[in-house]
N, C-alpha and C positions, 0 to 999 in steps of 0.2 A: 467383551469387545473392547480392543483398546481406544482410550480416550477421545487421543484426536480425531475416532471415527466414527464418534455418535452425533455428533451434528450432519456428518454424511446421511448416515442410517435414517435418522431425525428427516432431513430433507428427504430423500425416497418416500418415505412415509407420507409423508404431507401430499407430493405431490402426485400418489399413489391415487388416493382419496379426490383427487381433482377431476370431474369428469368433463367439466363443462365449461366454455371459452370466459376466460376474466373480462370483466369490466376494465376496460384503459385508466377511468378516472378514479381517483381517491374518494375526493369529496370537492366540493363547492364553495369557494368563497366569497359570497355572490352571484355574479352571474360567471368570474373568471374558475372555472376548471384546472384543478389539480392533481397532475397525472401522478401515477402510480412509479414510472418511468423517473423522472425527478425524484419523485421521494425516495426511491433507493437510491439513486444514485449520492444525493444530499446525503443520507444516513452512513452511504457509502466513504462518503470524501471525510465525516465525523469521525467512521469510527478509524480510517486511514489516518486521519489528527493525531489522535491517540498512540497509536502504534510507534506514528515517527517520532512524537514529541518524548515517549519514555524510549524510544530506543538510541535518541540523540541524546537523553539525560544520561544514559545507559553507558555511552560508549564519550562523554564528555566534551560534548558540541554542545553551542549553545542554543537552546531548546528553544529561547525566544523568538529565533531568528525563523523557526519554523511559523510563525503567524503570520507574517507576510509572504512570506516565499509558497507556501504552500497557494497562497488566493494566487501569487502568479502565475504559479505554473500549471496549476489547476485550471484559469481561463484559456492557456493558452494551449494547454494542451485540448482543453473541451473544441477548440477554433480547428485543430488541428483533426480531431475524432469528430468533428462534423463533416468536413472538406470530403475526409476519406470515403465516408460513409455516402456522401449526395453521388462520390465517381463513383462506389461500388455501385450503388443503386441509384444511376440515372434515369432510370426509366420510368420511375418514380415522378422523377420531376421534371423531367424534360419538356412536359405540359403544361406546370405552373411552376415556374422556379420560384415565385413567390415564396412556397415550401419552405424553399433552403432557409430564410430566415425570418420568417413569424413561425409563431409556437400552433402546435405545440411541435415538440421538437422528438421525433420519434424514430430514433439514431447514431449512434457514435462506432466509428471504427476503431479501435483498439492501437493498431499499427499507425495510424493517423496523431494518436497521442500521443502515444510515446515517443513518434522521432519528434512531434512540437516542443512535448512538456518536455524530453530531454537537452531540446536547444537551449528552450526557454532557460532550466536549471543551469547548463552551461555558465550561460550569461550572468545569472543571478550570483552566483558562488563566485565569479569572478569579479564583478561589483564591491561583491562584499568580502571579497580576501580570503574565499573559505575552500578546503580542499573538497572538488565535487565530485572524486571518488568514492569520501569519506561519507557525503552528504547521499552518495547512491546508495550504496549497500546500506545507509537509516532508511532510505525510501523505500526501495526493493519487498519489505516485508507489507509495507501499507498497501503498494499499490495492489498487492494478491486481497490482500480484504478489502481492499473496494472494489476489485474485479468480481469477488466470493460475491458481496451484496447489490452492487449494479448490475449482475445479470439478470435479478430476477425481474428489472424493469424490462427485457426484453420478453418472459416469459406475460405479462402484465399485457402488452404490444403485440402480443401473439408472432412472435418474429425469432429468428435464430433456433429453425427446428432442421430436422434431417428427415430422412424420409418414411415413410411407415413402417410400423411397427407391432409385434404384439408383445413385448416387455410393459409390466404393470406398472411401469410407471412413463407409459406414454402420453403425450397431453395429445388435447383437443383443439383444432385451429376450425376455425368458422371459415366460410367460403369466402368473405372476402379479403380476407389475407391470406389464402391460399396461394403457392409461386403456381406457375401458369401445369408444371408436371404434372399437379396433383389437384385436378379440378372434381369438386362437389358432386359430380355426375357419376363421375368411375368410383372414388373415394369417399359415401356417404358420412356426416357430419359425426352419424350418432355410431357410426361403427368403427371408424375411421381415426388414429390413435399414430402420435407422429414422435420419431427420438427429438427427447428434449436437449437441444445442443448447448442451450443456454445455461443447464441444471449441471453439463457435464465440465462447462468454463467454471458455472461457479463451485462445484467439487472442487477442480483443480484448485481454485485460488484457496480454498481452504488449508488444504495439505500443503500446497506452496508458503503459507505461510508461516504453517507449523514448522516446515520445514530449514526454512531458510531463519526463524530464530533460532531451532534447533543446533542448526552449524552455526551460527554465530555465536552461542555460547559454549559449542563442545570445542571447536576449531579457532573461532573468531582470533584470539590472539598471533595465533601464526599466518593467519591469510594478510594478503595485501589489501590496502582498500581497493573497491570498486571490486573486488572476487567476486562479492552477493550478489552485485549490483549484474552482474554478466552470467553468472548463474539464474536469477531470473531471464532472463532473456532466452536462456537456452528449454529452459522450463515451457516457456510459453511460445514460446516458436515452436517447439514440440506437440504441446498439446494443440495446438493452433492448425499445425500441420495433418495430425489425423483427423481432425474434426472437418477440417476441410473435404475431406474424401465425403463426406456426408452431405452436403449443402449442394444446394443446384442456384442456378440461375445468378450467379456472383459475376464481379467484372473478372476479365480473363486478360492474360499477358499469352499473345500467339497461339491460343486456343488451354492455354494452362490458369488455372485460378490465381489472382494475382495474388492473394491473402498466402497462396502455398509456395509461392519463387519469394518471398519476402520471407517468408518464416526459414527456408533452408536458404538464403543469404544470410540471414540474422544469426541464425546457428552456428553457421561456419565463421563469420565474424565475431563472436564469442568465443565457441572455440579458439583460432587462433589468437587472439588477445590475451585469453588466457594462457595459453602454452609460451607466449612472448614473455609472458610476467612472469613467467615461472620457471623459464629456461635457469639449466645449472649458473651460469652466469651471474645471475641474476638474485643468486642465495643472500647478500646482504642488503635489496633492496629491501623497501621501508615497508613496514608491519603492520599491523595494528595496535598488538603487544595487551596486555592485561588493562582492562579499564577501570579506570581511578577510581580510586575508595570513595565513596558517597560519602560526604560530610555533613554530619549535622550538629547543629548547636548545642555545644555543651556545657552552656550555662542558663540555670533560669533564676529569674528571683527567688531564693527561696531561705537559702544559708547562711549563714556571715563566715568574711573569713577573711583574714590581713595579708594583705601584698603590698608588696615594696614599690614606691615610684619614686619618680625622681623634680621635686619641686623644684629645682633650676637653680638653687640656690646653692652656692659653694661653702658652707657653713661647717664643713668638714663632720656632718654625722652621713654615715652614711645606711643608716636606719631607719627615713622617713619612711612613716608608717602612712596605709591609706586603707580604712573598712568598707568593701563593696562583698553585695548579697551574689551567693552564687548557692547552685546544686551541687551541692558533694558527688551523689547518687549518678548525676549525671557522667562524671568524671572519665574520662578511661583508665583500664584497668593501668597499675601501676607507676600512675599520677596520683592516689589519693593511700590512706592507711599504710604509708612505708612503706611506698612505693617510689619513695624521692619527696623532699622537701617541694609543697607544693605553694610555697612562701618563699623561692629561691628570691635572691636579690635581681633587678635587672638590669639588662647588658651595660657597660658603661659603670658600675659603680666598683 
């Protein structure tokens, strides 16, 4: 089995073996309750850190700018994936809105984030003087692995299933998160086995991401910035859009699921943007171009070895000598054993 699709196989497996409805909460810290929900999504947004922070080393952006930018857009995209989520499911809350903002918090719409956390990002890059094309296509791969690990706080929520099933890796929903289709009476508990729609988001985001480093390093040089960044989009408004055929009881645009008139707006918006950036015309706009050699330090304490400075004084030798310790070993190649005098004099003398 290839690689990238043993953690697919790996989750099947797992959730194969599951027969019976999750506990929502983790554990206890006190009397405050700690969902399951949070904690992937927390682990989620971690290991998305990681991702953009080496692919921003990667590609020669400055990686620290990612510690703040990320908590922004992050909150603001979570403001925005809450909003979506109360309209999807008003009905929900239409009796205690209270809901919408004390915890626990058991909901984020997808679509709702991304157009926030993409404003949000907007604004930030332009604050800080940084191209946020450049800064999309670093994102683009994180946000699939935190979409791969936040799903499964939905599976945790008992939430984001499809409709019955008998594939061995269907899960179990207790009656009362059942949607009103599929009531405990027709549908018994212990017989009764539902598509996991949350298992198949978080598939996608897995291969999404393999994916989309994949083309950034076989490609990357010749695409434009922001290509990735619009490439996910089309990824996800795709999978977004068949999953939708699966789901009941969602908000509707004129009797159509609004989640599915977004994902083929989104699509065709990607699409065309990219065929704009890539029209013939268009052949010497700006690159990405090959990312910069990673540099590291090539001196440690270790050697002794004489170079030339310049004491300031005009004394007509132009010889001053100065002994500092260095790594030979360290050197690159044909800087050191006759590879050019590694004592040359410097500039100015």
């Amino acid at each position: 089995m290839p690689a990238p699709l043993l953690p697919v196989a790996a989750l099947v497996s797992v959730l194969a073996a599951i027969t019976v409805t999750p506990d929502p909460v983790a554990f206890q810290l006190g009397p405050i309750p700690v969902f399951w929900y949070g904690v992937c999504y927390a682990v989620g947004l971690a290991l998305a850190y990681v991702v953009i922070t080496r692919e921003a080393r990667r590609r020669g952006l400055d990686a620290r700018l990612v510690d703040n930018g990320i908590i922004i857009v992050a909150v603001v995209a979570l403001i925005g994936g809450r909003l979506y989520h109360v309209i999807d499911q008003w009905q929900l809350y239409q009796d205690d809105p209270l809901r919408i903002i004390l915890p626990p918090y058991t909901g984020l719409g997808v679509y709702g984030g991304i157009l926030t956390g993409t404003i949000a990002a907007v604004v930030v890059t332009r604050l800080w003087k940084q191209s946020f094309w450049k800064w999309a296509d670093v994102i683009a791969p994180g946000l699939f692995v935190m979409q791969a690990v936040g799903r499964w706080g939905n599976f945790f929520n008992q939430e984001l299933y499809g409709p019955p099933t008998d594939l061995p890796w269907g899960i179990a929903i207790d009656c009362e998160h059942r949607v009103a289709e599929y009531p405990c009476a027709t549908y018994p508990v212990d017989s009764t086995f539902f598509q996991p729609l949350f298992l198949y988001e978080s598939i996608s985001g897995i291969l999404g991401a393999v994916a989309l480093l994949f083309i950034a390093r076989r490609w990357g040089p010749r695409m434009r910035p922001g290509d990735l960044f619009l490439l996910f989009l089309i990824w996800y408004a795709a999978v977004r859009l068949l999953l939708e055929t699966l789901r009941t009881g969602n908000w509707t645009f004129f009797g159509v699921p609004t989640a599915m008139v977004v994902s083929v707006a989104l699509m065709a918006f990607a699409i065309v943007v990219l065929a704009i950036r890539h029209r013939p015309d268009a052949a010497g706009a700006e690159r990405w171009g090959e990312p910069p050699v990673q540099h590291e330090d090539l001196y440690d304490v270790d050697d002794e070895e004489t170079v030339y400075v310049d004491d300031g004084l005009d004394d007509g030798d132009p010889d001053d000598e100065e002994t500092v310790d260095v790594d030979n070993e360290s050197q690159p190649a044909g800087e050191h054993d006759g590879g050019g005098d590694p004592a040359r004099p410097a500039p100015g003398h």
